[in-house]
C-alpha positions, 0 to 999 in steps of 0.5 A, spaced: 416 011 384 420 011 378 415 014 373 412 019 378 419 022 379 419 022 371 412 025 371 415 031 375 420 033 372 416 033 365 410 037 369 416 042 373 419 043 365 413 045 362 412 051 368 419 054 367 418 053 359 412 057 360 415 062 365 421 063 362 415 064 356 411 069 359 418 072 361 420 073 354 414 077 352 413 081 358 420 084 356 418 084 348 412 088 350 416 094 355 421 093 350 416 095 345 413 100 349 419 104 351 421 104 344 414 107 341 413 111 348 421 113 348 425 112 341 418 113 337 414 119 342 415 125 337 413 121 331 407 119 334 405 125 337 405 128 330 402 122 327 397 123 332 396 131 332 396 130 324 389 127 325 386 133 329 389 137 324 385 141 319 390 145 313 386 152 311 389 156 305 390 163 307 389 168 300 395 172 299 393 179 298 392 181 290 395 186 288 394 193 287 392 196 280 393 203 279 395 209 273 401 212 272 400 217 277 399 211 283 392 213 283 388 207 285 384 204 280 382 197 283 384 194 290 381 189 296 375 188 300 374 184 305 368 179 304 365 173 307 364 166 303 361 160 306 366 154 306 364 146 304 368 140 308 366 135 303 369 129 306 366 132 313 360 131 310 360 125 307 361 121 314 356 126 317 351 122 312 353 115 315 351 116 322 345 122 320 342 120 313 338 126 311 343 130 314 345 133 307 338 135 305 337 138 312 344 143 310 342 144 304 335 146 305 338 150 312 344 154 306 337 156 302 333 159 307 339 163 310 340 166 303 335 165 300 338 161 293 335 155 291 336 148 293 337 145 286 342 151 285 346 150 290 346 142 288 348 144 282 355 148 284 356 142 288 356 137 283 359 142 277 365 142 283 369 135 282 376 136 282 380 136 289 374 133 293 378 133 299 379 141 300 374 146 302 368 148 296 366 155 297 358 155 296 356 162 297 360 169 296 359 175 299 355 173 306 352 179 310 354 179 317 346 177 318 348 170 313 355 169 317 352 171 324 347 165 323 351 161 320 356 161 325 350 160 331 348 153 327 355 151 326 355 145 332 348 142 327 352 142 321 359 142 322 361 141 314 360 149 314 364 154 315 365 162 315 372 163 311 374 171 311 376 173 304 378 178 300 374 181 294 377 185 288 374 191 288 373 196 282 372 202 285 370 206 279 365 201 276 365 200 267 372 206 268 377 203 263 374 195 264 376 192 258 383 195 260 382 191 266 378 186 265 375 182 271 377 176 276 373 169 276 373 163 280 379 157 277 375 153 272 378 145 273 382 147 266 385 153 269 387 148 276 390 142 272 394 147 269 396 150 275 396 146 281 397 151 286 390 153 285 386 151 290 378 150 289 375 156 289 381 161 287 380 167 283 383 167 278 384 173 273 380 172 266 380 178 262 385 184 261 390 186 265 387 181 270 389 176 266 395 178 262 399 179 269 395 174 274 401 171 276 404 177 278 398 179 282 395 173 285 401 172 290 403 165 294 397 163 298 399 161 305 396 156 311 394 155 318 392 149 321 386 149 325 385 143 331 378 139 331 375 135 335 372 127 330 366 132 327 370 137 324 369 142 329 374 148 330 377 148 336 383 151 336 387 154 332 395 151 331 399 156 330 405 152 330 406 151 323 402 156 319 405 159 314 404 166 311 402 168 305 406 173 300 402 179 297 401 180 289 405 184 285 402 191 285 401 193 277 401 201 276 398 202 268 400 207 263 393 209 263 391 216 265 385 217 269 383 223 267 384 222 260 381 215 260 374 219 264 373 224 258 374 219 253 369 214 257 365 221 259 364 223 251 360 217 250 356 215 255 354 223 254 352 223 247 349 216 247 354 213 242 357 206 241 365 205 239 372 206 241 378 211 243 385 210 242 390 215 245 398 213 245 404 216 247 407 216 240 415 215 243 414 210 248 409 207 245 404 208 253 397 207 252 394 213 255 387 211 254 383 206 252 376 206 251 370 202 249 363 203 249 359 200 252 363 198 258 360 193 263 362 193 270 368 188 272 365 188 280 358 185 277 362 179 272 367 178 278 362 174 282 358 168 281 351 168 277 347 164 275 347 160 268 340 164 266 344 171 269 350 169 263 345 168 258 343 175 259 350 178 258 352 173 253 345 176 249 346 183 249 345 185 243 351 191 244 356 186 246 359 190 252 364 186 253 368 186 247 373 191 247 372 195 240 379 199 241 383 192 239 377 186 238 373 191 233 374 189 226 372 195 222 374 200 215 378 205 215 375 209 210 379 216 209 383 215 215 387 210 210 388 215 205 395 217 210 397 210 209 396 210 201 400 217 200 406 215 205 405 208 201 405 212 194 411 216 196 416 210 198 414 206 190 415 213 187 407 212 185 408 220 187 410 225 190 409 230 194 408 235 190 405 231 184 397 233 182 391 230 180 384 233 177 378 231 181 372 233 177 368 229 182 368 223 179 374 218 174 374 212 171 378 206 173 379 199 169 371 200 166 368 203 172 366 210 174 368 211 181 366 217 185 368 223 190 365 226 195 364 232 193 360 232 186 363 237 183 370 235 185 376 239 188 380 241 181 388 240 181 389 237 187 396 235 190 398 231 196 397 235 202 390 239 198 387 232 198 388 229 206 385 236 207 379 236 203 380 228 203 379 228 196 378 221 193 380 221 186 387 223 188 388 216 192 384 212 187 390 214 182 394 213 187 391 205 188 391 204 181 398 205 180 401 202 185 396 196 185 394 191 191 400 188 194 403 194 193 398 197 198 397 191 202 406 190 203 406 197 205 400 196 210 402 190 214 409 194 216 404 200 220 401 192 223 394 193 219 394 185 217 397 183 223 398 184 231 401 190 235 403 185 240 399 190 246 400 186 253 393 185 252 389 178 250 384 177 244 387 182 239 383 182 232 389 182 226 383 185 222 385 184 215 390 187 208 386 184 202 391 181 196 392 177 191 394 172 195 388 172 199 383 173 195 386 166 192 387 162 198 381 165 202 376 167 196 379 162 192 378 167 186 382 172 182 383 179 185 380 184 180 384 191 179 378 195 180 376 193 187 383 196 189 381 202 188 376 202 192 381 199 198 384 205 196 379 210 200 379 204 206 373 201 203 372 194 201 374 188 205 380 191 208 378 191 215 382 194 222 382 197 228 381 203 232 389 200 236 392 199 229 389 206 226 393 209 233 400 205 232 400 208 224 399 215 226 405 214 232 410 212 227 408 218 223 408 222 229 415 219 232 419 219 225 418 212 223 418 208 228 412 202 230 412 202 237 410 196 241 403 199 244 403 196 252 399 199 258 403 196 263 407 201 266 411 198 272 410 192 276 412 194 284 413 189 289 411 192 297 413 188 303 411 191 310 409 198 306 415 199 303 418 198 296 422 192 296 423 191 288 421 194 281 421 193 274 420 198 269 417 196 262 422 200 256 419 202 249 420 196 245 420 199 236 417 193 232 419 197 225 422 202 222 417 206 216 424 209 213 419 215 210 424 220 207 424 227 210 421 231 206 415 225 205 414 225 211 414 233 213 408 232 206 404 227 211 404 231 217 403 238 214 397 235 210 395 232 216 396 239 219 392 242 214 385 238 215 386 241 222 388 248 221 386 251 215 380 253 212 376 247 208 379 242 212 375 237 215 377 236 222 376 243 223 372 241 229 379 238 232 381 245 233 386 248 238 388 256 239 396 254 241 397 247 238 398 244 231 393 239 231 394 235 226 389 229 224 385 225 218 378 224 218 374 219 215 367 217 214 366 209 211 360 206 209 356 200 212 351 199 207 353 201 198 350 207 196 347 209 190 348 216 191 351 222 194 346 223 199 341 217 203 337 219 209 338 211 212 336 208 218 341 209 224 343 201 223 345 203 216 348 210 218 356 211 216 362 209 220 366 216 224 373 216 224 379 221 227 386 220 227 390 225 230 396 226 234 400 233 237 403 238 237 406 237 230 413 239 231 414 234 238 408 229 237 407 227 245 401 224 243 396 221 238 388 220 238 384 216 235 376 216 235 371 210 232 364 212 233 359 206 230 354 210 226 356 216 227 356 219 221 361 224 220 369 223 222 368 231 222 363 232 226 362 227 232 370 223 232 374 229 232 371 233 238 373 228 242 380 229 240 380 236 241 377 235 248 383 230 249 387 234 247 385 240 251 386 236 257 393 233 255 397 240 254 391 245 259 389 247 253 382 252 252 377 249 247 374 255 244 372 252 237 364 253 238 364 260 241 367 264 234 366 271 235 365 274 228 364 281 230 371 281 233 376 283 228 382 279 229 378 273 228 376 276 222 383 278 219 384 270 222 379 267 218 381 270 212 389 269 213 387 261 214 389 260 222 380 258 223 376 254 220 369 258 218 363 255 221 359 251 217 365 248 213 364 242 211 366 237 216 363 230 214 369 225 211 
């Protein structure tokens, strides 16, 4: 009886210690379930909205460009691209093999781009795996309207609204304003707020001051169900984005125009400079042949870029800053400011031009077979007489020259807000030493002395030398940024001016420099001056011309083959007594500075101070251009223009 009684109490033991189990737990579990339900309820509610969440970049707007006059010159469009969910599709082709083949094949036959082409993007494409990859820009409202009609069969795609940059005057001042295109892993790794498929700027203004036109991209949350279909959007979270910075340019539209105009008229291949001599603006920049930016701003093909690349006229050089070339006579300026600060000579200081002169063993020879006579400075800029400045070359010698040059920037950069300038190229012992790994020998200076040899520039050096004559002595920092305008809600909210920035001073003295721009004045205005062609009623031009032989010549006179024709040059800047701005013209192949350079400036001119041009319509029957003619003011027809 005893041990039944003992049983009993063991087995009554075992039920309360598994009742009071149960109890236990049954608590422990309500407890947990306040605590996650109650305490934890937002947090798991975000955690839980959170994986129905999908972020989606919002472009900022880019900002504007515009010239100095708030004309528009590039802006946005909007546009269509068609947007890959990468990590959507890799667990689509878990349950659904094939699928990938399916889209990829569906994607082709809707845009009619091969499938191994967009194989390739995709797989060129490895950074940020898990963010929308942008496969096909620019879809027309057909593309998005089929694409958005298959969007339950392949739910990895997805129509994006974009902005496009929009070049509103196609090739206008494109080296100036470069182009966009996408973000390469280079420029993401550098950058990580880029997003896949970003544009970036990659060429001029577009990339000078792409930090202030991209903006701060924003975000929206979209809701999507376990395929990664939209199905609502989440506007609880978004964040909008900060539009660019609008850049307005020095550029002035209708010079820039003319300039561009002139060449593509006359078929001719090279560069225009024009500046404002005070403040150092760029007014116009032009390069020819030009490319269009809408074109390179948009994805192509690799055989596309090997055409571009493969053209034999490199149309995406920009010849003003990146073209390396002689400067011929223009440089006779430089040798004679050059020769006035050594006390080589001076201004009123006479050489005897025969048409030719011996030099260190060597007879060198001018221009004009039968020579000049007595020339003094201001006759030999104007009839560009060699033999005056070969004197004054081999007085000096080469590192004299060479020191005096690198003071207007010739050898160096002007520091344009610009990317890729060319230094061009100053010879000196020195560099004929290190580079050459020979000694410079006397007589090849003479020939540096008329801008020949291996003295190399460009059509911007060119410019910033004639606007240190032209301003008085100082080296102005070219620059084609104007201003940079913040705008929110339409309204100006900051701005930022640039200010003229002197790199150096030439300290020409007074009467050396009233020489220099009276001789100058001289090639322009006076009969036998060769930049009679750059003539204006009303306005002291004053101007170099300069002609620079591609190939050696044994003669005065070769007919050559186009490729072999001569180099043109015309360095100017007016009116005389208050420069506002200066114009250089380099046309490749263009025979004489003369005759193809200067009506360019001339045309520039005109347009700059509404000037009449009346060059070409001289009427000798009128006696008062004939008392013109012969007190000097008018160029004769048929004067020699060809240096």
């Amino acid at each position: 009886m005893r041990a039944y009684r003992d049983e009993q109490k063991t087995v009554q033991l075992r039920i309360n210690i598994l009742m009071w189990g149960i109890v236990v737990v049954f608590f422990f579990l309500a407890g947990s379930f306040w605590y996650v339900q109650s305490v934890q309820a937002d947090r798991f509610r975000e955690l839980s909205e959170s994986n129905a969440l999908r972020s989606v970049p919002i472009t900022a707007k880019r900002g504007l460009l515009l010239d100095r006059n708030g004309k528009i010159l590039v802006d946005n469009m909007p546009s269509y691209s068609l947007m890959l969910m990468r990590p959507d599709l890799r667990e689509i082709e878990k349950t659904r093999p094939g699928h990938t083949d399916q889209l990829f094949q569906f994607i082709s036959a809707t845009t009619q781009i091969p499938v191994p082409e967009l194989q390739r993007r995709v797989e060129t494409a490895k950074v940020q795996m898990n963010q929308p990859m942008p496969l096909v820009e620019d879809l027309t409202m057909t593309q998005v309207a089929e694409f958005e009609a298959n969007s339950a069969v392949f739910p990895a795609l997805r129509v994006e609204p974009v902005q496009r940059r929009n070049y509103r005057y196609g090739t206008f001042a494109a080296h100036v304003l470069g182009y966009m295109g996408e973000a390469t892993e280079k420029d993401m790794e550098e950058d990580e707020s880029l997003k896949l498929g970003a544009l970036v700027g990659k060429k001029g203004v577009e990339l000078m001051y792409d930090g202030f036109l991209r903006g701060v991209d924003g975000t929206r949350y979209e809701v999507v169900d376990t395929y990664g279909r939209t199905l609502s959007d989440y506007p609880n979270a978004r964040k909008e984005p900060v539009p660019g910075k609008n850049i307005y340019l020095t550029i002035d539209f209708d010079l820039q125009r003319r300039a561009e105009q002139y060449f593509i008229d006359n078929e001719m291949i090279g560069a225009v400079v024009a500046l404002n001599p005070q403040t150092g603006e760029v007014l116009a920049m032009a390069s020819s042949p030009a490319y269009n930016p809408n074109v390179y701003s948009r994805r192509f093909t690799p055989e596309v870029w090997k055409t571009i690349v493969s053209n034999p006229f490199k149309i995406e050089v920009n010849r003003a800053i990146k073209g390396g070339y002689s400067p011929g006579s223009v440089f006779k300026v430089v040798m004679g400011m050059a020769g006035f600060e050594y006390g080589a000579v001076n201004p009123s200081s006479t050489v005897y031009c025969s048409g030719s002169a011996a030099y260190h063993g060597r007879r060198f020879r001018c221009w004009k077979p039968e020579g000049h006579g007595s020339v003094d400075f201001q006759r030999a800029i104007k009839v560009s007489c060699d033999i005056y400045f070969y004197e004054i070359g081999s007085r000096l010698g080469i590192d004299k020259i060479a020191e005096y040059s690198r003071k207007l920037t010739f050898g160096g950069k002007t520091k344009i807000d610009l990317e890729g300038e060319l230094t061009g190229n100053v010879p000196s012992t020195e560099w004929a030493e290190k580079v050459q790994k020979r000694k410079w020998y006397p007589s090849e200076t003479i020939s540096v002395a008329i801008g020949q040899g291996p003295l190399v520039v460009t059509v911007l050096q060119t410019a910033n030398m004639m606007a240190a004559i032209a301003n008085g002595n100082r080296v102005m920092r070219p620059h084609v940024l104007k201003e940079i305008v913040e705008v929110r809600d339409d309204q100006i909210v900051a701005r930022q001016k640039v200010e003229p920035e002197p790199l150096t001073e030439i300290n020409l003295p007074p009467d050396a420099l009233a020489a220099v721009r009276e001789g100058l004045w001289k090639v322009v205005n006076e009969i036998g001056g060769t930049g009679g062609r750059a003539r204006i009623d009303g306005l002291d031009v004053c101007g170099k011309t300069g002609t620079v032989q591609v190939i050696a010549q044994s003669g005065w006179k070769q007919k050559l083959p186009f490729k072999y024709e001569d180099h043109a040059w015309f360095a100017s800047f007016a009116p005389r007594d208050d420069p506002q701005m200066v114009v250089v013209v380099f046309i490749e192949h263009g025979k004489g500075g003369g005759s193809n350079a200067a009506p360019l400036a001339r045309e520039l001119f005109a347009a700059r101070f509404g000037a009449e041009m009346n060059l070409d319509r001289i009427d000798l029957s009128d006696p008062e251009v004939l008392q013109k003619l012969r007190e000097g003011q008018l160029p004769r027809p048929g004067e020699p223009t060809a240096r």
